[in-house]
KERO-268755 format. One line per 5 residues: number of its first residue (from 1); their letters; for each residue x, y, z of N, C-alpha, C. Coordinates in pm, 1 decimal, always signed. Each point is the difference from the previous one (the first is absolute). Layout:
<nodes>
NUM> a> X:Y:Z:X:Y:Z:X:Y:Z  ...
</nodes>
This chain:
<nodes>
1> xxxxx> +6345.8:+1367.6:+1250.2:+20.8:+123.1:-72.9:-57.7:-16.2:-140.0  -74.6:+67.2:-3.7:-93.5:+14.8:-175.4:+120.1:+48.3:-87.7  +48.6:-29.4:-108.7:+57.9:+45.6:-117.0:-100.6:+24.1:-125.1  +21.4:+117.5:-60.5:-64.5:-10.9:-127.4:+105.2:-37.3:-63.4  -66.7:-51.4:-218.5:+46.3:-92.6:-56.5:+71.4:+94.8:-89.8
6> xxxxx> -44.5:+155.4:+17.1:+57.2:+114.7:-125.8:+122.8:+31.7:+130.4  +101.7:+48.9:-98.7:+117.3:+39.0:+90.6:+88.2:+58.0:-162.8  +144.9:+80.1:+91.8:+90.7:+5.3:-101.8:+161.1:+31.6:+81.3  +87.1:-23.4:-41.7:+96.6:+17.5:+73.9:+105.9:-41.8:-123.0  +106.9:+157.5:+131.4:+102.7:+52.1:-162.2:+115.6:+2.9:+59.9
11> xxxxx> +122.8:-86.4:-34.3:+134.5:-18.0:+61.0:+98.8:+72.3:-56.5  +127.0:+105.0:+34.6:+91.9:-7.8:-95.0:+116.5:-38.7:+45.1  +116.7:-61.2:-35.1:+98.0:-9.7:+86.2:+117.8:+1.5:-142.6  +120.4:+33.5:+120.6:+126.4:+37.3:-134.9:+124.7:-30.3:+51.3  +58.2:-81.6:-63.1:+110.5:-80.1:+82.1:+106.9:-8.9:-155.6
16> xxxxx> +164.8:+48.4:+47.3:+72.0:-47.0:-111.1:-56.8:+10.3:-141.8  -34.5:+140.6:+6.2:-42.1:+64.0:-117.1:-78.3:-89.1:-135.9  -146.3:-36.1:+119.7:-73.5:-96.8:-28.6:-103.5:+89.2:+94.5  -129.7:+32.1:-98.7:-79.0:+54.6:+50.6:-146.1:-103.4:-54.8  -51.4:-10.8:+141.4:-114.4:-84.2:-29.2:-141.6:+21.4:+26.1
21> xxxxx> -91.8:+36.8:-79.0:-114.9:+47.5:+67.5:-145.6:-92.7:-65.9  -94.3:-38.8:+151.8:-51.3:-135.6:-33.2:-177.7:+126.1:+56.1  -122.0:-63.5:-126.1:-94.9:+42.2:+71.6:-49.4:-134.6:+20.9  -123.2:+29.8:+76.0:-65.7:-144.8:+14.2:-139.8:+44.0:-17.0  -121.2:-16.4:+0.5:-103.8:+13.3:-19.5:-107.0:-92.0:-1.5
26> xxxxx> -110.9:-19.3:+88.3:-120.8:-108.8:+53.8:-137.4:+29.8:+10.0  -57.3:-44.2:-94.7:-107.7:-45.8:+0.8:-113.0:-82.7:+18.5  -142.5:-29.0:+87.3:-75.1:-114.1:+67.1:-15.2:-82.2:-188.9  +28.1:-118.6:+53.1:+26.4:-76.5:-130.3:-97.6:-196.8:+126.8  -89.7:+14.2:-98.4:-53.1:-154.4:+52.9:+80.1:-135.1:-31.4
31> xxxxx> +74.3:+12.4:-81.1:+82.6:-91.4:-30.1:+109.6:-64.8:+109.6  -3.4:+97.9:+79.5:+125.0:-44.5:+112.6:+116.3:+116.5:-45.3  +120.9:-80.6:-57.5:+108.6:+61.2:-15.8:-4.6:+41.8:-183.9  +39.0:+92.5:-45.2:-11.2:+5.3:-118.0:+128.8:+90.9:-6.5  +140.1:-15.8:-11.8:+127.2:+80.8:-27.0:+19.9:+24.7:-141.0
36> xxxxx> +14.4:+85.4:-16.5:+82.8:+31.7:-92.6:+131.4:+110.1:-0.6  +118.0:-62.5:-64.0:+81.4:+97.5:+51.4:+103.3:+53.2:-148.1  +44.8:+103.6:-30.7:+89.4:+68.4:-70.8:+130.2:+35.8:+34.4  +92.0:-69.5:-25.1:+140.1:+18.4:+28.9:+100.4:-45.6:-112.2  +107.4:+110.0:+19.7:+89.0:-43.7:-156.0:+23.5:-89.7:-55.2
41> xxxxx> +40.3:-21.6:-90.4:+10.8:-174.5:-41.8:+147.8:-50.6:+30.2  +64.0:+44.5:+66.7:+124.2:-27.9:+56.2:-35.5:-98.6:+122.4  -99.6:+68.6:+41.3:-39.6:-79.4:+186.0:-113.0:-125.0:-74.3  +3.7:-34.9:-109.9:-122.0:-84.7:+19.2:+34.1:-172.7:+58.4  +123.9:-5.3:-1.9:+66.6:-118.4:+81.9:-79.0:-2.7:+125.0
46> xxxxx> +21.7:+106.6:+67.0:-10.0:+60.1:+181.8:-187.8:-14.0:-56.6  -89.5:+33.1:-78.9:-145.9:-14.7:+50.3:-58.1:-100.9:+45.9  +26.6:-102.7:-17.8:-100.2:-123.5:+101.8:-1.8:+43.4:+118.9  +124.2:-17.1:+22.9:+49.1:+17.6:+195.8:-102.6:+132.9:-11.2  +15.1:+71.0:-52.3:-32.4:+175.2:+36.3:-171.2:-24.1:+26.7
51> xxxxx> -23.0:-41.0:-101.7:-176.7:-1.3:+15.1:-54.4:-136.8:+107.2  +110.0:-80.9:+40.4:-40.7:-53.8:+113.2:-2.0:+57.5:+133.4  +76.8:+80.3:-9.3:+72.2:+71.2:+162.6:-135.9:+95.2:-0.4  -40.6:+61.5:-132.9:-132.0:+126.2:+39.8:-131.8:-83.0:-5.1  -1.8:-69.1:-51.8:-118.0:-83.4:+57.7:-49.1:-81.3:+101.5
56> xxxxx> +154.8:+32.8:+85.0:-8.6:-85.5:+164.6:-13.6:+130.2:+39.3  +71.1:+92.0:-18.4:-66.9:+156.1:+73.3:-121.2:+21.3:-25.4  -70.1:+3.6:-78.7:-150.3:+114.7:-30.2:-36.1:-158.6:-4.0  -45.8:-124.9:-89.7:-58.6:-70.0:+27.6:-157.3:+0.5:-97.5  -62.5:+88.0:-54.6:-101.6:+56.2:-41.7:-19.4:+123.5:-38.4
61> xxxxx> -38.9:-24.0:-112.4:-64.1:+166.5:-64.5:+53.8:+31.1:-131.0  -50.2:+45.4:-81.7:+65.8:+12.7:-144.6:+139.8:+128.8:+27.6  +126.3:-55.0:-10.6:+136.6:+70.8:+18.3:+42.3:+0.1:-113.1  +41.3:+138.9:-51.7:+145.9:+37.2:-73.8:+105.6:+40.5:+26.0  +127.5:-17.6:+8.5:+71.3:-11.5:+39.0:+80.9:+58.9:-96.9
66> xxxxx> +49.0:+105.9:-34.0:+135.2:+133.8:-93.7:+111.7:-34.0:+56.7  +74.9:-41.7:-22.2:+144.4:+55.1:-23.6:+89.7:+48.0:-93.8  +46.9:+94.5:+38.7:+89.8:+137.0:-86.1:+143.5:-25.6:+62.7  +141.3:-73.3:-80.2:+93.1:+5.6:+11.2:+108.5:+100.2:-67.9  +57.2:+118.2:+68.1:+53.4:+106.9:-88.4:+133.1:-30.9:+66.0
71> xxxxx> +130.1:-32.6:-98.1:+182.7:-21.3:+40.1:+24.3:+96.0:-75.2  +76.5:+40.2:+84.2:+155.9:+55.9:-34.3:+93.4:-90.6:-32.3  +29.3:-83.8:+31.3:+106.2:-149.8:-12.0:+16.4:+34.1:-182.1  +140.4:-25.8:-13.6:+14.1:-22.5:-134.7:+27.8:-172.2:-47.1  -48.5:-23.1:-122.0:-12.1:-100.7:-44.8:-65.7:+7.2:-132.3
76> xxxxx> +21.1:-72.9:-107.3:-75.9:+8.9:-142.4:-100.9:-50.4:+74.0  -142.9:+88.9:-76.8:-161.5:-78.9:+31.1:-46.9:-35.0:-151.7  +86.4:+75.9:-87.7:-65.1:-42.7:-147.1:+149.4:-49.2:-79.6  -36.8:-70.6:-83.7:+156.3:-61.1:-55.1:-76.4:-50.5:-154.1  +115.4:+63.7:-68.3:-52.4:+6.6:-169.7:-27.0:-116.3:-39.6
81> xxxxx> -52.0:-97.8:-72.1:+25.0:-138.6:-14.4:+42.1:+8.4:-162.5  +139.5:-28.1:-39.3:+82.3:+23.5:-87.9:-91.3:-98.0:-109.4  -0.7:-98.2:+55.6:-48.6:-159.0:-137.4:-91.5:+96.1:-49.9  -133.1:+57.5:+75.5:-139.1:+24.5:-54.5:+72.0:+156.4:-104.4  +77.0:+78.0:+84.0:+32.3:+147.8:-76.7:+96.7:-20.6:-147.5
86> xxxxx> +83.6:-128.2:+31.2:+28.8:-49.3:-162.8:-87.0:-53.5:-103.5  -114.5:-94.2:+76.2:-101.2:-51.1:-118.6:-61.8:+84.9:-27.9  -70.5:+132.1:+54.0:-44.7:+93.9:-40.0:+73.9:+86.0:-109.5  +110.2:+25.9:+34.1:+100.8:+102.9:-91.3:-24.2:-98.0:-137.8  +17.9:-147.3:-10.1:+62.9:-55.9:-83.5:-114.0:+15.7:-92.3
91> xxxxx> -156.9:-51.8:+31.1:-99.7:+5.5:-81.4:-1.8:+151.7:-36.1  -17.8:+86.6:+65.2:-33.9:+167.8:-33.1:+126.3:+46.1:-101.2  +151.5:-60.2:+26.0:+66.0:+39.2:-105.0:-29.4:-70.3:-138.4  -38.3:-111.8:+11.4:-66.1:-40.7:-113.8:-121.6:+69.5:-94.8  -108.0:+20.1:+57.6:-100.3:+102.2:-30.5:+32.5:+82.1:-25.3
96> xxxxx> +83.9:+92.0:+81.6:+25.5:+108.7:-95.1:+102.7:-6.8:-94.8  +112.4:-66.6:-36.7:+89.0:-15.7:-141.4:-126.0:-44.7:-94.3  -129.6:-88.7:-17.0:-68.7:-10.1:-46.2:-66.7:+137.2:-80.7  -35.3:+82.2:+106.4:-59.7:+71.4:-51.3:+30.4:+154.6:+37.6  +156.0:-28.1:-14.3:+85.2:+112.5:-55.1:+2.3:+146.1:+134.8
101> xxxxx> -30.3:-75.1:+136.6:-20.7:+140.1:+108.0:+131.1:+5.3:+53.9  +2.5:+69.6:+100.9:+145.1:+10.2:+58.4:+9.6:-46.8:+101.9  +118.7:-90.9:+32.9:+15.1:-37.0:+127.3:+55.4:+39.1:+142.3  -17.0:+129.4:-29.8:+29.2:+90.1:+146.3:-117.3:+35.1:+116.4  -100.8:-92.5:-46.4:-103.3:+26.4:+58.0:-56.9:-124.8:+88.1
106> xxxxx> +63.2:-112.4:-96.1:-26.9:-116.5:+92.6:+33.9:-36.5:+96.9  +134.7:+23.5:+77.3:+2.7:-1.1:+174.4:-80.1:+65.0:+64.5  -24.9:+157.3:-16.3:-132.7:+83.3:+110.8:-108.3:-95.0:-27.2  -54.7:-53.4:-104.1:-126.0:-49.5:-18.6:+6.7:-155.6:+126.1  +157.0:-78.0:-52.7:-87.6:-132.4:+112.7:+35.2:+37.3:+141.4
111> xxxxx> +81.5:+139.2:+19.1:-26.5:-37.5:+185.3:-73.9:+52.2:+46.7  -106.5:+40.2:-99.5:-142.0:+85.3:+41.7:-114.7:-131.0:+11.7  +12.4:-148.8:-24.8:-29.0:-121.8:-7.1:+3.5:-35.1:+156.6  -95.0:-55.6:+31.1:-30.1:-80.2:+147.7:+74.0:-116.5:+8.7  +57.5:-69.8:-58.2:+32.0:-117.6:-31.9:+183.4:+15.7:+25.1
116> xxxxx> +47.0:+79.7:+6.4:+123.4:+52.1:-45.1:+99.2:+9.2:+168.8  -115.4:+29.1:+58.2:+107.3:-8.4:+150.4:-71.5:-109.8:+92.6  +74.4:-23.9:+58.4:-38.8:-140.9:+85.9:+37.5:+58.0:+174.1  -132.1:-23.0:+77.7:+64.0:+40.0:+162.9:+119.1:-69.9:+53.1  +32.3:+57.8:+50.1:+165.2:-72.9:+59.3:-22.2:+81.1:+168.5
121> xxxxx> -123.0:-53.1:+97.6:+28.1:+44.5:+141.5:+121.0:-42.5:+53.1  +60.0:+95.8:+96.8:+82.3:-56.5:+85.1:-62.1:-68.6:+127.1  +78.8:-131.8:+11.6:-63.4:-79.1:+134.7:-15.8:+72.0:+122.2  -154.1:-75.4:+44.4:-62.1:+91.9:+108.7:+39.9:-80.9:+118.9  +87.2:+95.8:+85.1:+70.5:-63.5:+133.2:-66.5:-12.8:+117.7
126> xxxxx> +33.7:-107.8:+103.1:-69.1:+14.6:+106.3:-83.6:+137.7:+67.6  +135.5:+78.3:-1.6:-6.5:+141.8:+77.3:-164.8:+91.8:-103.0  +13.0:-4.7:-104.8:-63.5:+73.8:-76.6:-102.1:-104.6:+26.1  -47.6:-69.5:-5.5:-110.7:-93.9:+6.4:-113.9:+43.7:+175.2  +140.1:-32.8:+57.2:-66.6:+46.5:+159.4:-60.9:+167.1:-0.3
131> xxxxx> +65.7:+95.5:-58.2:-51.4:+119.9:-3.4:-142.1:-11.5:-35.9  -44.9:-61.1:-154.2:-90.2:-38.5:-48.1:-127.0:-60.8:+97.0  +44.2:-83.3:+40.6:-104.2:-85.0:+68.6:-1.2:+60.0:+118.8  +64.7:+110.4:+104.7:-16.5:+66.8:+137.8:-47.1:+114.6:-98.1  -42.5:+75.4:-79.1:-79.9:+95.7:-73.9:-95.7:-60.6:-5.1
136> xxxxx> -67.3:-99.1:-80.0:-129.4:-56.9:-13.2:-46.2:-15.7:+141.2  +44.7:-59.6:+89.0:-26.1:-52.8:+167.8:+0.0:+163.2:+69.6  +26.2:+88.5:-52.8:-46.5:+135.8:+96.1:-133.0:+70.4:-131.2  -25.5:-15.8:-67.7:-81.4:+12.1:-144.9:-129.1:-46.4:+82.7  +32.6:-130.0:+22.1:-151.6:-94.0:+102.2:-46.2:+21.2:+139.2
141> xxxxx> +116.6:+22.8:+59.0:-18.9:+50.6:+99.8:-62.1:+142.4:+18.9  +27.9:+89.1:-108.2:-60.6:+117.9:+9.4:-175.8:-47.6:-56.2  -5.7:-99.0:-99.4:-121.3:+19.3:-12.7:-77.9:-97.4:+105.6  +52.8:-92.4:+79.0:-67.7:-48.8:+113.3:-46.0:+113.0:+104.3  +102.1:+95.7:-9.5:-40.1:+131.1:+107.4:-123.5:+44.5:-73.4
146> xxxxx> -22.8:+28.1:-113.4:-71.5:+98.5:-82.4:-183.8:-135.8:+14.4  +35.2:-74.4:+3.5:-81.6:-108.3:-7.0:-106.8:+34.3:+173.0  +119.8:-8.8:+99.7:-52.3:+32.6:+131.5:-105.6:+123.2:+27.9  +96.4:+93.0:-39.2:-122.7:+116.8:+30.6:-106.6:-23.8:-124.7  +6.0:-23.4:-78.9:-127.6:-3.4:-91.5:-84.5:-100.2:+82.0
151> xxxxx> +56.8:-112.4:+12.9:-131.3:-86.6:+113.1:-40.2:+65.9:+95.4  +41.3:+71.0:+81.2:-1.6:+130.6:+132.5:-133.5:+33.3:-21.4  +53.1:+94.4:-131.1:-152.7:+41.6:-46.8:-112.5:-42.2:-12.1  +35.1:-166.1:-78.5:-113.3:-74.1:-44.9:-24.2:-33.0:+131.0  +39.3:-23.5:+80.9:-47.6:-12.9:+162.7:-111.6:+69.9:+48.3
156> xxxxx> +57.9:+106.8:+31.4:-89.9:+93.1:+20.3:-116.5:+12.5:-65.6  +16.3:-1.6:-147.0:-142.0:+59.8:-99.4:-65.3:-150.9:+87.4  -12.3:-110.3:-10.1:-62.4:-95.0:-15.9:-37.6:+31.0:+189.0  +68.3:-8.3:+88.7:-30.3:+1.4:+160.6:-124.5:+163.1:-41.1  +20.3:+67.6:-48.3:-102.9:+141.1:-19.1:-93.0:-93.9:-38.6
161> xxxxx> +29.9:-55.0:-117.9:-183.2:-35.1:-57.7:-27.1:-110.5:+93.2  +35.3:-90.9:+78.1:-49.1:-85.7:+89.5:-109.6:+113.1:+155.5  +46.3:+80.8:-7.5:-30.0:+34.5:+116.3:-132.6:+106.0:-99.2  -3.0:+12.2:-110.3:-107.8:+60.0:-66.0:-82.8:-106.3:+45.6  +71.6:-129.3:-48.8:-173.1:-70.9:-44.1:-39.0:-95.2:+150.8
166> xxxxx> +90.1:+29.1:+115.3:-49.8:-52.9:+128.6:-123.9:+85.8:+20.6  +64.3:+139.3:-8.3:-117.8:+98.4:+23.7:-144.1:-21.5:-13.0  +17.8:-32.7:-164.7:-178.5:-23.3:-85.8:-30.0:-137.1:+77.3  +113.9:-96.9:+22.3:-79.1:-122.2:+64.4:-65.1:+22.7:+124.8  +56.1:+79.4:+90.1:-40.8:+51.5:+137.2:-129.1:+80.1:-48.1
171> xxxxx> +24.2:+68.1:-83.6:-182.3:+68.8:+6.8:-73.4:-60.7:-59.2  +4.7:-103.3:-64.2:-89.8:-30.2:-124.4:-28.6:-118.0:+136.1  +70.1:-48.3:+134.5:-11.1:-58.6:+86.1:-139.4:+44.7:+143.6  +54.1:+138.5:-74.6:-85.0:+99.4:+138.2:-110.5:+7.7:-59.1  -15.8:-12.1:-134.7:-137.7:+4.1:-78.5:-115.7:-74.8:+7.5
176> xxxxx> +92.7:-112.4:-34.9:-119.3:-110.2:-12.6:+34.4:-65.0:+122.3  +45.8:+22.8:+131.4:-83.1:-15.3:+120.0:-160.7:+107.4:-10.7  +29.1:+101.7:-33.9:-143.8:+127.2:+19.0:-115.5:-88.8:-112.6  +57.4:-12.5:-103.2:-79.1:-78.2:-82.9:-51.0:-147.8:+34.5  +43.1:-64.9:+33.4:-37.1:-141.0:+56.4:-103.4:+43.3:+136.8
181> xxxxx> +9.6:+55.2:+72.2:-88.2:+83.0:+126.5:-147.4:+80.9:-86.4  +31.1:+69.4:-90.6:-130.9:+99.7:-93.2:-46.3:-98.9:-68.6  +103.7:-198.6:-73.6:-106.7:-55.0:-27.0:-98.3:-78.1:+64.4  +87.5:-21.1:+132.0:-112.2:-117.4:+73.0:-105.6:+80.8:+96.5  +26.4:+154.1:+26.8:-125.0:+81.7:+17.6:-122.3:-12.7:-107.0
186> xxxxx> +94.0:+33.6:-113.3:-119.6:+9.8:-99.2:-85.6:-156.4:-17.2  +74.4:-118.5:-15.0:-84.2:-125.5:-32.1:-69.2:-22.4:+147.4  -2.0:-20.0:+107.1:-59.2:+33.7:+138.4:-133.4:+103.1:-25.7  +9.6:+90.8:-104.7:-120.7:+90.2:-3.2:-90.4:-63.6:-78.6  +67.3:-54.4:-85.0:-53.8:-55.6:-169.1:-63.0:-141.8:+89.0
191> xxx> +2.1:-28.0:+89.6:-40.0:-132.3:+88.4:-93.5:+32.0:+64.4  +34.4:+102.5:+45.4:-156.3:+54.2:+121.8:-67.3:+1.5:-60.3  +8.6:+42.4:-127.6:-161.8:+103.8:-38.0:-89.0:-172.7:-71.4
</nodes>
């Protein structure tokens, strides 16, 4: 069975108000296997295994690999980090008694600061993990399907142009039999005379 190397395949699945949706996407890549994959930074424990398991599936071809994790589950995902929101207050209240501003302004200002909340995921459980990884595994599977009929095609186009160029070999066959016959008439004449 011919496979082509372009493909795409799109999973969603939703389990325990855990919705998961994985694309995949392939391209002919000479390199062999070339993965790359995007998934939250919660799962980056789970990526080795992950990009081993899709590279025993597909095996070849430049792959990206999306995953989009959307919960309902409650749990803090952002958590203030107090030490950094006091050293901030402490220098900024300084600066401004310096130079006489008001300090009703300096809390909105540092939790508008990147630095100020720290991720706090909640642990990713077996169950939620398996959803994950049977989404990606129907993601591939759709683009192994998508892979099939595109080779189908490439089948065909390529069996069409084979049977083009049997054609020209068969006449260009029928030819120069007539030609090989019109030349050894002609050198046979070019002899007599």
């Amino acid at each position: 069975m011919l496979k082509s190397m372009t493909g795409f395949g799109k999973a969603i699945s939703t389990a325990n108000d855990v919705t998961v949706t994985v694309e995949v996407r392939s391209l002919n890549s000479s390199k062999g296997m070339d993965l790359g994959t995007k998934l939250p930074s919660r799962y980056r424990e789970q990526e080795y295994t992950l990009r081993q398991q899709i590279t025993n599936r597909l095996q070849r071809g430049k792959v990206d690999v999306f995953v989009s994790v959307v919960t309902e589950k409650e749990g803090a995902v952002l958590r203030l980090n107090k030490g950094v929101v006091k050293a901030h207050y402490a220098e900024l209240e300084s600066v401004a008694k310096d130079l006489s501003l008001p300090l009703n302004q300096i809390l909105p200002a540092i939790l508008r600061l990147p630095d100020v909340y720290e991720e706090n995921p909640p642990d990713v459980d077996n169950e939620e993990w398996g959803l994950i990884e049977k989404t990606i595994m129907n993601a591939i599977e759709q683009l192994n399907e998508f892979r099939v009929k595109e080779g189908s095609s490439l089948k065909e186009d390529l069996l069409d142009r084979i049977k083009i160029i049997e054609h020209f070999v068969s006449h260009l066959k029928e030819q120069d039999k007539r030609r090989v016959a019109e030349m050894r008439q002609r050198l046979r004449g070019n002899l007599e005379l």
